[in-house]
C-alpha positions as CSV (number, residue, x, y, z in Angstrom):
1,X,12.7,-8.1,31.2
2,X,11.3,-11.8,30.4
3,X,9.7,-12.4,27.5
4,X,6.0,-13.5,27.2
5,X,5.1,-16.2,25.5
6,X,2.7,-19.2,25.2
7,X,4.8,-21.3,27.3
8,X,4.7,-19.3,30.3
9,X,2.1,-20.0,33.2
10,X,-0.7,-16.9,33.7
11,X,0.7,-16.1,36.8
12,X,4.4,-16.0,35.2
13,X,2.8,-13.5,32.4
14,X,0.9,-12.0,35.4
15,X,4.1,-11.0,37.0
16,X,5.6,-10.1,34.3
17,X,2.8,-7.2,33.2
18,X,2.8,-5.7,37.0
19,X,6.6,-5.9,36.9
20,X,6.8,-3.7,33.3
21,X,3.7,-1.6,34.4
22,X,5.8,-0.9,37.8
23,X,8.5,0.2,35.7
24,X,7.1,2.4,33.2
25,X,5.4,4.1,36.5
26,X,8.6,4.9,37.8
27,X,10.4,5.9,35.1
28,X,7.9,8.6,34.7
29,X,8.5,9.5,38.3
30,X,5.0,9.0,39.5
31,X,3.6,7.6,43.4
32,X,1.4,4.8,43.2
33,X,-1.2,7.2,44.8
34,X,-1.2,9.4,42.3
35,X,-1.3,6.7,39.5
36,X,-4.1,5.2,40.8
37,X,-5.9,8.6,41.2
38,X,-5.4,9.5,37.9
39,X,-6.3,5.8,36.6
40,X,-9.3,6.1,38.8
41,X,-8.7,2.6,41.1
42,X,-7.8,2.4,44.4
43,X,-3.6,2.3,45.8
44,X,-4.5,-1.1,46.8
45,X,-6.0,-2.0,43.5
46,X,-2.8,-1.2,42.1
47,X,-0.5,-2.6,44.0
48,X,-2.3,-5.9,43.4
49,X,-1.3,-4.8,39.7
50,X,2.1,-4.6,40.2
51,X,2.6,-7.4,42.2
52,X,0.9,-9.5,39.2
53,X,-2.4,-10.7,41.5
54,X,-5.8,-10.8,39.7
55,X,-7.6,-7.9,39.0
56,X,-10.2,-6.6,36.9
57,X,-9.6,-6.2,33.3
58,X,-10.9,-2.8,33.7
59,X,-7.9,-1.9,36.4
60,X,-5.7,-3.0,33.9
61,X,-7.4,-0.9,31.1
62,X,-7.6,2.2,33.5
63,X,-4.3,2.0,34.3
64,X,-2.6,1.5,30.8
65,X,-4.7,4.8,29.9
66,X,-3.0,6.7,32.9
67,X,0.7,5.8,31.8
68,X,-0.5,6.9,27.8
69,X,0.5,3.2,26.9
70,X,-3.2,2.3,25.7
71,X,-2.6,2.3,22.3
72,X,-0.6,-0.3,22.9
73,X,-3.7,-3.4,23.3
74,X,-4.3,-2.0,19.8
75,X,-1.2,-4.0,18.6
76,X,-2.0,-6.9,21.1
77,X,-5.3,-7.4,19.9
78,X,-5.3,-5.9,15.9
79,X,-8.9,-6.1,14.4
80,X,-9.3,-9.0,12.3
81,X,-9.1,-8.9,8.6
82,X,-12.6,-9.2,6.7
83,X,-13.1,-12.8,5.3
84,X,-13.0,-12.9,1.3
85,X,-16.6,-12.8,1.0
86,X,-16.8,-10.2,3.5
87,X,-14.4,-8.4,1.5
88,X,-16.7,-8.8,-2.0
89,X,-19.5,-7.5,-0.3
90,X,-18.3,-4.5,1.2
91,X,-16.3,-3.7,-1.8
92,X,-19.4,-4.2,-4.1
93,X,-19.2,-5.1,-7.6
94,X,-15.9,-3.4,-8.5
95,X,-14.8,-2.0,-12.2
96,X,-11.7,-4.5,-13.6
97,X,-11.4,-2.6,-16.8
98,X,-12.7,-0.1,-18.6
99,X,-15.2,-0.3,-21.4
100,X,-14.1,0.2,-25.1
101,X,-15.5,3.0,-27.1
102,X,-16.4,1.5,-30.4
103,X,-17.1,3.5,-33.6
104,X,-20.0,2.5,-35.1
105,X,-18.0,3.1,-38.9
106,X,-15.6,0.1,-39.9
107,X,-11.6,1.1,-39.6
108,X,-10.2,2.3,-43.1
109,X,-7.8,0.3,-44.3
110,X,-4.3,1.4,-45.2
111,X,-3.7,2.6,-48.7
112,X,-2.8,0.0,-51.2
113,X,-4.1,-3.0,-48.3
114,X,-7.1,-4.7,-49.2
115,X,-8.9,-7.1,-47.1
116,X,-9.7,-9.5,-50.1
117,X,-13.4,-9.7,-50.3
118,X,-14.1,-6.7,-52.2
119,X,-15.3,-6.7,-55.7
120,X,-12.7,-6.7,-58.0
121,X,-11.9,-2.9,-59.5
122,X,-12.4,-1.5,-55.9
């Protein structure tokens, strides 16, 4: 297995995706014909896969769906992560903290504490 990587030409990555799509195929025992009758393209269609010609990107799509390895474009192409302001808006005006509960009478003080404004005698 080669890796894939910016470096490598399209029809080096072309190769490459036929060659793994080829061997995930076979290693679920299955005919080209029936792979491509259950992906809904033609044998020829998908031998042109395999062999890493161009195709349509809805082959590729039909046939990834037939092996179960769809999924997989989710991790190749993840969704991209709301912008900051996106993020504000869609999040609204969010609570930070929560309000206080003041009593409306003043604390007591503490027996024998005094806050030294009072009158003297009280």
């Amino acid at each position: 297995m080669n890796p894939i990587s910016n470096y490598n030409t399209d029809a080096t990555v072309l190769d490459e995706l036929g060659r793994r799509l080829q061997r995930s195929r076979l290693e679920r025992n299955v005919t080209q014909a029936r792979l491509a009758e259950e992906a809904g393209i033609s044998k020829t269609t998908l031998e042109r896969i395999e062999r890493g010609d161009d195709v349509r990107l809805n082959s590729f799509v039909r046939v990834l769906r037939a092996l179960g390895q769809l999924d997989g474009l989710d991790h190749l192409v993840p969704e991209p992560l709301p912008s900051p302001i996106e993020r504000v808006k869609l999040e609204g005006r969010r609570r930070r903290r929560a309000a206080s509960h003041r009593d409306k009478t003043p604390p007591k003080a503490a027996p024998g504490w005094r806050w030294g404004d009072e009158e003297p005698g009280r």
